[in-house]
C-alpha positions in Angstrom: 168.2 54.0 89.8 171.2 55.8 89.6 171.8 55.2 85.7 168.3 56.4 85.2 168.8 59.7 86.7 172.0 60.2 85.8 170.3 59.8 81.8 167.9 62.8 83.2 170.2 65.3 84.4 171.7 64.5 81.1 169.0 65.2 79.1 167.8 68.8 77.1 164.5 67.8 78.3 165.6 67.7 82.4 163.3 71.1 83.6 160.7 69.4 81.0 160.9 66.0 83.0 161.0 67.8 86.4 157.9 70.1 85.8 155.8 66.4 84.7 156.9 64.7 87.9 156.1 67.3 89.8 152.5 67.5 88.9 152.5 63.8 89.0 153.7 64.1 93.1 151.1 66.6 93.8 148.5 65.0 92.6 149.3 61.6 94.4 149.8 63.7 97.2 146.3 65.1 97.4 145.1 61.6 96.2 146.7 59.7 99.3 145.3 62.6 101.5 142.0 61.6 100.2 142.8 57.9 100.5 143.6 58.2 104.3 140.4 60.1 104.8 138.3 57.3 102.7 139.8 53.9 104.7 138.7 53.0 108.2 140.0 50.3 110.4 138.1 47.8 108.7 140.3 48.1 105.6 143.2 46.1 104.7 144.3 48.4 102.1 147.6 50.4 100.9 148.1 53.5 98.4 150.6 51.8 95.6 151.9 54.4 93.1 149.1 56.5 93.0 146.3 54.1 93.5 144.5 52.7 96.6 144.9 48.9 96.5 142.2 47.1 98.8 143.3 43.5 99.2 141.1 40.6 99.7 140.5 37.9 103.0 143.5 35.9 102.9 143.4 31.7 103.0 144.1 30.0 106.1 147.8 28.9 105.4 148.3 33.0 105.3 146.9 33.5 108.3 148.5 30.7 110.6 152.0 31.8 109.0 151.4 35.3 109.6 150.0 35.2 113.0 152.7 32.2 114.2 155.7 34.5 113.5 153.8 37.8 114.7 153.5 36.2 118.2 157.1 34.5 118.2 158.4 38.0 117.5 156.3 40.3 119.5 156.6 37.6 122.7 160.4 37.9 121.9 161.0 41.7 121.2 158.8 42.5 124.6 160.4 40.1 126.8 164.5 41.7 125.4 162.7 44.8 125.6 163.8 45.5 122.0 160.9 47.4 120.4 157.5 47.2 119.0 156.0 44.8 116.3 153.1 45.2 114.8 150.7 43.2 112.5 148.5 43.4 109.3 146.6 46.5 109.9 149.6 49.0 111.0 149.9 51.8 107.7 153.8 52.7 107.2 154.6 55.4 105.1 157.2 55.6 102.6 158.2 58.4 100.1 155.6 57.6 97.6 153.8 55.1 99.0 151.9 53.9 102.2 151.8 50.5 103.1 149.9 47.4 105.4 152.4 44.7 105.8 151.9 41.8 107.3 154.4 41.9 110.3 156.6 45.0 110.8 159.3 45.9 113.9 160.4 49.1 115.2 163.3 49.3 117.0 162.8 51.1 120.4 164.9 54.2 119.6 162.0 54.4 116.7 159.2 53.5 118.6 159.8 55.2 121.9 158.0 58.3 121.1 154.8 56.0 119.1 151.7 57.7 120.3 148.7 54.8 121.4 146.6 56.8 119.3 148.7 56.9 116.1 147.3 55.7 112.6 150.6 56.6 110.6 153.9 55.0 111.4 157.3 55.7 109.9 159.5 53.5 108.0 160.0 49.9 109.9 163.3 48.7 110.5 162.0 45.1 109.9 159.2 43.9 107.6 157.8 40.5 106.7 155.6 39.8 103.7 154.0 36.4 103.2 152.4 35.7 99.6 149.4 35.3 98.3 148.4 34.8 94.4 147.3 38.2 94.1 150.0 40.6 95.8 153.0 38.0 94.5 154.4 41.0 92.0 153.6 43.6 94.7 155.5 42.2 96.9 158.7 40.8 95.3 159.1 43.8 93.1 157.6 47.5 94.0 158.0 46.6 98.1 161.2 45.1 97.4 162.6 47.7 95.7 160.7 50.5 97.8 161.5 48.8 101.3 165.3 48.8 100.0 165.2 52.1 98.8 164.1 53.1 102.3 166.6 51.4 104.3 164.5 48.7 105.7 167.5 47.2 107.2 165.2 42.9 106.9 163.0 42.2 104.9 161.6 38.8 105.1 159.2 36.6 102.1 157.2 34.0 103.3 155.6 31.9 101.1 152.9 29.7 102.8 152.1 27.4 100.3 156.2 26.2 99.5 156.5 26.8 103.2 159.1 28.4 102.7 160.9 31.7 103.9 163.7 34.0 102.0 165.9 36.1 104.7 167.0 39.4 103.0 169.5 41.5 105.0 170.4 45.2 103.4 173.7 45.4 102.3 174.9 49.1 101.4 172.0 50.0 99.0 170.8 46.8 98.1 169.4 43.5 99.9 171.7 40.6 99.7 169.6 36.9 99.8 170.9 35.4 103.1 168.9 32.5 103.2 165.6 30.5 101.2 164.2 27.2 102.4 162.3 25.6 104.8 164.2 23.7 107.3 167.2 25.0 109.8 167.5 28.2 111.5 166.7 32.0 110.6 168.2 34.4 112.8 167.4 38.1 112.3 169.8 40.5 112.3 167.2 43.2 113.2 166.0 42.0 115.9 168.7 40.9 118.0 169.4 37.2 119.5 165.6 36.8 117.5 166.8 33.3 116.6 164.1 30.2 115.3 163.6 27.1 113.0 161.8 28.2 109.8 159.3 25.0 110.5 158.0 27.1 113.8 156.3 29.0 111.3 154.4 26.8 109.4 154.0 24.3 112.3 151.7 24.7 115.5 153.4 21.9 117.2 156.9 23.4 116.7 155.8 26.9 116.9 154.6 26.2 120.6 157.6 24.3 121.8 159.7 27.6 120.0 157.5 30.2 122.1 158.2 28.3 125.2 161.7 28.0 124.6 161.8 32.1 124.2 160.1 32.6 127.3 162.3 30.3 129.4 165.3 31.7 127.5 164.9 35.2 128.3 163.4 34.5 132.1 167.1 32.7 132.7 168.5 35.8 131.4 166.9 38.8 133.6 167.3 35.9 137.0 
């Protein structure tokens, strides 16, 4: 990004350039106005780079993997008292863009002040994606860049059909690949002492046992 804009400023054409993207932001401006007042709660859509993207039912394997790690977190992040998570139908909003992941935390110095009306939430400080054939690109390339951009400080890729999960931790500017597979341990670094094996996601058996060990963890704690 820097390369590219330092080739602007260099260019004759710069107050050219600058005039063209500022219609450009205007005009997405009003359009994601308009796109917030078209959706309703029924919707499982996002405004990408100017365009409303509605996305379609997801296949079971999404769901379970989705759901699994949404109630390992959110029963963890309550019981440390460590912030709010949300899931699927939560709208985050970026520079450009406004977004539906599938999981997202807030730290509690973010989410402190949430409103339990709110429809619009700020940058997360975690977010987890888990694939599906249609938002693959999405995901792994504009919400990669965008969530690095904006300092999403973990961003998570779960891929339910591989069973698999890729743990990316921003380093400086850009993400650094912790860890990929699908066996072992994944420990978040946003949400802290959030510690589990990667088959808890994809697993109901394991994923139980997990949420029980959680609970009994951090009731020995506050005794």
């Amino acid at each position: 990004m820097e390369s590219a804009l330092k080739e602007l400023i260099e260019s004759p054409n710069l107050q050219l350039y600058v005039n063209e993207m500022v219609a450009i932001i205007n005009k997405e401006h009003r359009m994601r106005i308009e796109f917030y007042n078209k959706i309703s709660e029924k919707d499982k859509a996002e405004f990408i780079n100017g365009e409303a993207v509605f996305h379609s039912p997801v296949k079971l394997m999404h769901n379970n993997a989705s759901t699994n790690l949404m109630q390992l977190m959110k029963v963890f992040a309550q019981m440390e008292g460590l912030g709010i998570v949300g899931h699927e139908k939560l709208m985050v909003e970026f520079t450009r863009n406004s977004y539906e992941p599938d999981i997202v935390f807030f730290k509690k110095e973010k989410s402190k002040n949430f409103k339990r009306d709110q429809l619009i939430f700020p940058v997360p400080d975690f977010i987890v994606e888990v694939l599906s054939p249609s938002t693959i690109k999405i995901d792994r390339e504009i919400k990669f860049k965008d969530y690095e951009a904006h300092g999403v400080q973990e961003y998570w890729i779960i891929n339910p059909d591989k069973q698999t999960v890729e743990q990316y931790i921003l380093s400086g500017k850009s993400y650094e690949l912790i860890m990929k597979g699908k066996n072992g341990i994944i420990e978040s670094k946003a949400i802290r002492g959030f510690k589990i094996p990667v088959k808890s996601i994809f697993n109901e058996k394991e994923n139980l046992e997990t949420l029980q060990q959680l609970i009994a963890s951090s009731t020995k704690k506050r005794k």
